[in-house]
Structures are given as C-alpha cells and as structure tokens.
N, C-alpha and C positions, 0 to 999 in steps of 0.2 A: 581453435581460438575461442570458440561461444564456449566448450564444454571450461575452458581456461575461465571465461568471467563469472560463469556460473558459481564455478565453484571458490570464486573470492570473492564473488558477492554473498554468498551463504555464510563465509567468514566472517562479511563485514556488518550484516546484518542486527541492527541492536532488536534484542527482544522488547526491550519497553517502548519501540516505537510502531510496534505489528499489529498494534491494532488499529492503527492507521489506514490500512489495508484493508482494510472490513469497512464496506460502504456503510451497512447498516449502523457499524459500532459508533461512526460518527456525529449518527441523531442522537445516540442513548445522552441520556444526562443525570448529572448526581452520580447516585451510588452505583445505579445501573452502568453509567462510564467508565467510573474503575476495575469494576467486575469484568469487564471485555477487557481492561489493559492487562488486569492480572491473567486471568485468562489465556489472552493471546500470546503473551510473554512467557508463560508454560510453557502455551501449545510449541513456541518457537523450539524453546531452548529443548524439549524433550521430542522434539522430531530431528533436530539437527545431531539430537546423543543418540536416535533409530535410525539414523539416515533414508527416512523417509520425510514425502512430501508433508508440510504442514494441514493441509486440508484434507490430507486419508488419514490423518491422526485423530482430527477433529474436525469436522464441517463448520464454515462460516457460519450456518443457520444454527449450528449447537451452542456454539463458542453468543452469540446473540440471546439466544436463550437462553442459554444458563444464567447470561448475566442480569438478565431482567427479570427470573423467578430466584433467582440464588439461594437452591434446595441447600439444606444443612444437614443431610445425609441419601444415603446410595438410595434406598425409596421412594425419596422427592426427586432424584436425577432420574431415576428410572422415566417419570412419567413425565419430562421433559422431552419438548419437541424436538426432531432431529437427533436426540442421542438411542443408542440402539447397544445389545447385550456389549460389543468390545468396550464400549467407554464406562463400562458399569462394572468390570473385572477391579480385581482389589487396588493391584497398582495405581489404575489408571485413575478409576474413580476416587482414590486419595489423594491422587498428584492435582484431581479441581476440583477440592472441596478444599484442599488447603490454599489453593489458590486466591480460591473465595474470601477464604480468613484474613489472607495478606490482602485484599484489597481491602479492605476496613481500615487498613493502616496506611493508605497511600494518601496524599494530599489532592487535593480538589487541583479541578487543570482552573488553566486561568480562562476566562471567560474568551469566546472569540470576540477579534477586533471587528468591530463594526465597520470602520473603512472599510478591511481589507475586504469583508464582503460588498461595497458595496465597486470596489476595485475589480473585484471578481466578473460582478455583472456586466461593467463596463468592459471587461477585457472578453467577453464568451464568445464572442465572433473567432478572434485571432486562437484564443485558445483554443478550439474547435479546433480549426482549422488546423492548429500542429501538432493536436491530437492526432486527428488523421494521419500527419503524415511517420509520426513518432508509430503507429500501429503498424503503419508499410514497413521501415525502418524495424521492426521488432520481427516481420514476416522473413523480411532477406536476409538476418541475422538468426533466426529459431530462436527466436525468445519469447519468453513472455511478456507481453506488453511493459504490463506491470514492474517488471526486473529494469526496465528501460527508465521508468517513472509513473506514477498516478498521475491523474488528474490534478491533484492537488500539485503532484511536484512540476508540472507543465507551467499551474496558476504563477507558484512562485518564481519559477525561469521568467513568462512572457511577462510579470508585473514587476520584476527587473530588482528581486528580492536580493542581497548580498548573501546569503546564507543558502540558496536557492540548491539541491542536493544536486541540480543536472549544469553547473556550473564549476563543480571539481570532477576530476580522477576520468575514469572511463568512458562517464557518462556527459562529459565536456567534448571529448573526442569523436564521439559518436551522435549528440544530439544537439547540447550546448552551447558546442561553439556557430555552427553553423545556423542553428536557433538566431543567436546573438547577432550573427551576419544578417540577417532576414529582418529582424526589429530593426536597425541599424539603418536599413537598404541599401545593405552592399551586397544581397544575396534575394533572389525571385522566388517563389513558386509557381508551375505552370503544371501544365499536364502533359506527359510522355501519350506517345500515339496509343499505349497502350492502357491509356486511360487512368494512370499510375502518376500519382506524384510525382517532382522532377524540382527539387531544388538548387539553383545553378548561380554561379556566381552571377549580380549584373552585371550587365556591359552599358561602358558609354557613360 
C-alpha cells in the first residue's frame, strides 16, 4: 500500500513547486529564487524520465549553488560547490545551464505575507508538536517525512489554511483529518507507554 502512494505521489508531483522542498532555496531571494525554481523543476522532471531519486541526480547543496553563482557555462559549473564530474557531462550540464536561461524569464514570486508569518510564530508550539507526531506517522508507514508534508504544509493545516495540501486526497486520510479532530478537540494527544505519540479520540 506505501510502495501504491509513493508512486502516485511521484505522478502527482508538480515540478514548479520542488523547490519548495529545499530549506535553503527558501531564503534565496531575487534572481537567486528563480534560479532554484528553474533548477529544481529540471531536477524534478529529469529524475522522474531516470527513474531515480531527485537528490542522486542533483544534491540540494548543488541545486543552492548553482543558483546563487549561476555559471554561464560548464567551467564556471565545474567550480561550483557540491557539483562533481556527473553534473558536468554534456547532457547533464546542458539540461542547468538552460535551466538557468529559463529562469530569466520567469516572474518574480509575490512577496511573503507578513501575517502569515507572524501566524506562523504564533502557531510553533502546536505545530511542533504535530510535526512530531506527522514524523511517527511517516516511521509506521516507511515514508518519507517529507512525502507526508513539510513544515510549511503542517503550518498551513494547523493555521486552518482552505488550500492547505494535507487537507485533500491521501494525505487527509492519513494526517488531515485527524489533525483537524485534534484542532477541533474532539481528538487528544498523549503518550503510548512506549513513549510514542498516541492520538485518540476524546472521550467525555
């Protein structure tokens, strides 16, 4: 059943949202920001046509750098951090350097909401806390945290976001809904004797 979601979430995956994924790519700003969109958006789409992992394609620390020195041919990549002779082969190294060129054309992101961050602060106790138990939940299931939801898509469940991604399809069933019971307080958390999260319905 997990090797089933795995592989409909790799379907469902949009590439222009992957760099989302990449802690670092979300301080880059300006041009360096796009550079990681276009980037990551490659790395996506051209590991899912290798059917290998995204990050043995290209390292988060490469996909970072590159976008913040953004060399204009395979000499200036070379002596970028993190990249190493596989990313410097002809294909490879054509597939982000054209990369790079399409980010010149992409549009500026919209600036973040200030509320939302300061909704964020406000909410880091709770969301903490179902971090944690979202990380158990990805342990009993073999998944990757991350496949479950970031940080960020936790922020937008517990601040009670309508668009919020862990509020449809799989990840409503498995994280979502019962998230939703717990905000609500029709659903506890406690700790199992095993020292183990334990989310249960309330009683009484």
């Amino acid at each position: 059943e997990c090797d089933l979601l795995l592989e409909r979430e790799r379907g469902r995956r949009n590439p222009d949202d992957s760099w989302k994924r990449i802690k670092e790519a979300r301080h880059l700003k300006g041009p360096a920001r796009n550079n990681a969109r276009a980037l990551a958006a490659w790395r996506e789409s051209e590991a899912a046509g290798q059917d290998v992992p995204v990050r043995r394609l290209l390292p988060d620390l490469a996909v970072v750098s590159i976008a913040q020195q953004a060399p204009k041919n395979i000499d200036a990549l070379r002596k970028i951090r993190g990249v190493d002779g596989r990313h410097t082969k002809a294909g490879m190294a054509e597939g982000i350097l054209q990369a790079l060129e399409e980010a010149s054309h992409l549009p500026p992101l919209p600036k973040p909401d200030r509320h939302k961050k300061e909704d964020s602060r406000d909410l880091r106790a709770g969301v903490t806390l179902v971090s944690a138990w979202v990380s158990q939940a990805a342990r009993q299931f073999d998944l990757d945290p991350t496949l479950l939801g970031t940080r960020a898509d936790i922020e937008a469940l517990v601040r009670g976001d309508a668009d919020a991604r862990m509020r449809t399809g799989w990840r409503h069933e498995i994280i979502g809904g019962p998230v939703a019971d717990l905000l609500a307080g029709k659903a506890t958390l406690s700790f199992d004797k095993d020292g183990g999260l334990l989310l249960e319905e309330r009683k009484g």
